[in-house]
N, C-alpha and C positions, 0 to 999 in steps of 0.2 A: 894423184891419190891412187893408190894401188889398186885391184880389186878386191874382196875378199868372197870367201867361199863358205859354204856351210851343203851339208847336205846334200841336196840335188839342185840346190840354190846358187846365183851369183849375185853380189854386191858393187856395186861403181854406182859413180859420180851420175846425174841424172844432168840432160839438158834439154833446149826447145827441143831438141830430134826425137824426144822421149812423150812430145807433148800426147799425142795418139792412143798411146800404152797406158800414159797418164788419166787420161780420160775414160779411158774404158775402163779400168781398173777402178778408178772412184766412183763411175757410175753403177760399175756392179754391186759393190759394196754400198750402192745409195738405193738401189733396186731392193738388195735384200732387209734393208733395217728401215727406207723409208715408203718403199713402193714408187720410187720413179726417179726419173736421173735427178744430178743437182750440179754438174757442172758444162761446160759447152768449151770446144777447142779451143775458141779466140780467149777464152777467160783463162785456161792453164797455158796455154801460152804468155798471155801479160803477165802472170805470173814469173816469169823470169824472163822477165824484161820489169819488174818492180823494187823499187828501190830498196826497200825491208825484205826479199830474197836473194840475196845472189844466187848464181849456179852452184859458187862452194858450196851453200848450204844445204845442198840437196844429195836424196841418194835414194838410189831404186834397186829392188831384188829379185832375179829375174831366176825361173826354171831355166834348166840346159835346152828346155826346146822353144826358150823365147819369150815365156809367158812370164808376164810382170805381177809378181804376186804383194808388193809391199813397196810403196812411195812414200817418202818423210822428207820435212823438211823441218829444219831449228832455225830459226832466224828471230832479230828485236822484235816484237809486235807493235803495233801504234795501240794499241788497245788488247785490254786491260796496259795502260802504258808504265802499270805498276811491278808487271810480268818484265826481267831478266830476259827469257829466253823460251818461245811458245815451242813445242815440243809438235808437231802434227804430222803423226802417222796412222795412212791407212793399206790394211790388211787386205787382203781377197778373204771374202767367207769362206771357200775351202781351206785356206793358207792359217784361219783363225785360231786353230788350235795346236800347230807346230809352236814349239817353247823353246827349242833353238834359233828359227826365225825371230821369235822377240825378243829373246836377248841379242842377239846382233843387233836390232834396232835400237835397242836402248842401250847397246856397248856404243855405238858410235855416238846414238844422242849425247850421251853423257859425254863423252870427251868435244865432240863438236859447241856443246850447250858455252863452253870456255873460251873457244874459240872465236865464237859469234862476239862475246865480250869483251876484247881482248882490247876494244877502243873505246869501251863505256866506261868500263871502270877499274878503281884502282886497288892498290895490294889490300889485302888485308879484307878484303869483303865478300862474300858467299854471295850467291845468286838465289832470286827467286823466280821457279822454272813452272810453267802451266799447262795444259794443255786441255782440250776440248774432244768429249768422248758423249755421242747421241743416246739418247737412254735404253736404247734397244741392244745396244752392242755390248753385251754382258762381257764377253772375252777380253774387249779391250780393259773395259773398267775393272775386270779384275787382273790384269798385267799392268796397271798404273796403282793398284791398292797395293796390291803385292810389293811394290817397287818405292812404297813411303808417300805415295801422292791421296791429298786429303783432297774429299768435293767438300766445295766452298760457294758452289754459286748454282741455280741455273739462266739457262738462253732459254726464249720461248719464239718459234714462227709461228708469224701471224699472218694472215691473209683473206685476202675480200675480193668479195665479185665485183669485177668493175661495173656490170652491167645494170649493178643495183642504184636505181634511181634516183635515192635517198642520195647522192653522192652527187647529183650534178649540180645544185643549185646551193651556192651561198656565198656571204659577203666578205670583203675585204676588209680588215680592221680599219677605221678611220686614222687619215696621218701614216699609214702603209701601203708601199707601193712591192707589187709582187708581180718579177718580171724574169725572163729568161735571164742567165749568170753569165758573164760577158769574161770568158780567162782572162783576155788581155788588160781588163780594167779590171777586174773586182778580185783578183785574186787573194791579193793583201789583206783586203778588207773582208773578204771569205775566211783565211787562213787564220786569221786575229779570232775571227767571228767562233770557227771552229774553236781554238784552242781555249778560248773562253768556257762555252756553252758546256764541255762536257769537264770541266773542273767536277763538276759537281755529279759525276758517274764515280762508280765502283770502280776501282782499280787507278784510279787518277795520277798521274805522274805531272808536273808542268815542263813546258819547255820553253826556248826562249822561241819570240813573235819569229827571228829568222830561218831557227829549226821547222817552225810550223809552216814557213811558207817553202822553203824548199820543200819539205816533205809535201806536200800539196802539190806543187807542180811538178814534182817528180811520176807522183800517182797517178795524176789526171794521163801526164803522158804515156804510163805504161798501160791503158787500158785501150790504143790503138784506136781500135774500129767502134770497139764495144762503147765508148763515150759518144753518145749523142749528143750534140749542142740542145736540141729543143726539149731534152727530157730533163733540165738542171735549170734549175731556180733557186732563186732570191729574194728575200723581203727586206726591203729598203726603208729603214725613218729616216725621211731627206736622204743624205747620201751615204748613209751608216749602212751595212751590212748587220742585219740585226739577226736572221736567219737563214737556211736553206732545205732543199729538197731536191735529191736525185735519182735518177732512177739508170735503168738498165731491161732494153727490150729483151723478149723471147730467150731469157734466162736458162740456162741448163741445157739446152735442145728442144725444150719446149716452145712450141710456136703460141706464142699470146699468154706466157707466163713473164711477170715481171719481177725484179728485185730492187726493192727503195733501197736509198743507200746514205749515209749522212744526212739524218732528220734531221735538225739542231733548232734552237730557238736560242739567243740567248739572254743570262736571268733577267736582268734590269725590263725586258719587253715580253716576257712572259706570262702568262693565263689573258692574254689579251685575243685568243683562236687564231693566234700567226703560224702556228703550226696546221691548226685546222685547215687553214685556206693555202697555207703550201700545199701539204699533202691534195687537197682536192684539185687545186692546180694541177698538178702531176699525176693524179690519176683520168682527170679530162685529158690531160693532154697525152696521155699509154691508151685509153682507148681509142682515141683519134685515131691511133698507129697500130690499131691490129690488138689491142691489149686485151686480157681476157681475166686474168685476176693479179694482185699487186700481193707482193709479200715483204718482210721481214722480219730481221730478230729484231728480241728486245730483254733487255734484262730483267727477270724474272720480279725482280724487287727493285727497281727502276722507284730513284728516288725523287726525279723531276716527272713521276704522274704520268709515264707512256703505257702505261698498260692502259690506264683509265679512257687516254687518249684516243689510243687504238680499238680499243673496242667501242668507241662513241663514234667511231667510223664505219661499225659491221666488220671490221677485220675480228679472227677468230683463231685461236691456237688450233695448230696440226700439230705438230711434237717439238721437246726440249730435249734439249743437250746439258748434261751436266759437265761443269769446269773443276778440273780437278790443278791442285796446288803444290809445289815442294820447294823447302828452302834446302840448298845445296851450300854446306858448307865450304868457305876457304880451302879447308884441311883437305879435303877431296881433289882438289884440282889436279889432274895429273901434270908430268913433264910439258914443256913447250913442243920439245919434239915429236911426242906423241898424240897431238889435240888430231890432226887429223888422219 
């Protein structure tokens, strides 16, 4: 792919060799809207090395004296898996009111958003393209209004002191066993588990059980280091895969900051607190390890009851992100020659 040019800017293809740039660039832009980092090297690195990014799909903008002021990426999302093609770019706050820099970005988005599709699906159908914009970042969400994308939803983080007491003590549902997550054995039975349990979230797409288990092991693998066997759990009726809970230490560069990750319960063994006693499983077992508070999202309007969940844990909103939406007609699609 060629580079392009704008102003005192350059455009090309981003890769791992980019990860460094990448990270400081999103931490600054996480300093100024959220007050502290929110990503760490090994996490933008697996990044690409993840199966729903390639490298194609990436691209970065760089000042002539090196400085990376703009990283996006277009690729399928596994979630909202009703989302075409997630749209994620971020700005430098100085870089946030150049309007030639955003249209570059969303010149290439748009042609690339085609590309990304080009093994999903077939003629005659438009795309539906998303993306996720923090509520403080006024700029961006007015360059995605401007540009036809409607908010449809919000993300809320949530997070709890692990140190809080209330949190050590409780019991195991009777007839459930909740135990570290074994890849080599319970994948399938994970993978099923997963693709079940969030049928019933906003933005739902199905896939077939085989889609769901490559995509699982593809994931697990690309997060390297950052996957700790002892921070991933299971709840078991007999030998069913009914639930899980995972997590991920010292999050962002922060030391004894954590991030849950695929809560899931699913329905048929639901309101029975298999959720409850994963999550408390997993946050005994982040503090064992150094853990200092445990966070997540969670869909604003969460229609399997996690908000009720999470705050019957002491977890508590810090800030949401609004998701904003666009369907992208057929008739738009450019040339094949031109997608990239």
């Amino acid at each position: 792919m060629p580079s392009g040019t704008g102003g005192d800017w350059q455009a090309r293809r981003a890769s791992s060799g980019d990860a460094e740039a990448v990270e400081s660039l999103i931490n600054a832009h996480s300093r100024h809207h959220y007050g502290e980092d929110r990503v760490g090297l090994d996490e933008v690195l697996s990044w690409f090395a993840s199966p729903g990014v390639p490298q194609d799909d990436t691209r970065c903008w760089q000042r002539r004296d090196g400085t990376m002021i703009a990283y996006a990426q277009v690729y399928r999302p596994e979630f909202p898996s009703g989302w075409d093609a997630l749209h994620d770019a971020t700005v430098l706050p100085s870089a946030a009111g150049e309007t030639a820099l955003w249209d570059d970005i969303f010149a290439w988005s748009d042609r690339h958003q085609w590309a990304v599709q080009q093994a999903h699906r077939g003629a005659g159908t438009g795309l539906c393209c998303g993306a996720r914009v923090h509520e403080k970042d006024a700029a961006k969400r007015r360059q995605y209004e401007s540009r036809g994308f409607r908010h449809v939803r919000d993300e809320t983080l949530m997070r709890v002191d692990l140190f809080d007491e209330a949190l050590v003590d409780f019991d195991v549902p009777e007839g459930i066993r909740v135990r570290r997550l074994d890849p080599a054995m319970d994948m399938e039975g994970y993978s099923l588990a997963y693709g079940e349990a969030f049928r019933d979230h906003w933005g739902y797409v199905d896939l077939p059980q085989d889609e769901w288990l490559r995509r699982k092991k593809a994931e697990f693998e690309s997060w390297g280091k950052m996957y700790v066997p002892e921070l991933w759990f299971v709840a078991l009726d007999g030998d069913t895969v009914v639930g899980s809970a995972g997590s991920f230490l010292d999050y962002g560069n922060v030391t004894g900051r954590c991030y849950m990750y695929h809560v899931f319960v699913r329905r048929a063994w639901r309101n029975r607190r298999i959720a409850n006693a994963l999550l408390r499983t997993a946050f005994r077992s982040l503090r064992e390890r150094g853990g200092r508070t445990a966070e997540l999202h969670v869909d604003s309007e969460n229609m399997t009851h996690g908000l009720e969940l999470y705050r019957g844990l002491g977890m508590r909103p810090v800030w949401h992100q609004f998701l904003y939406e666009k369907t992208v007609p057929e008739s738009s699609r450019p040339p094949l020659n031109t997608l990239l």
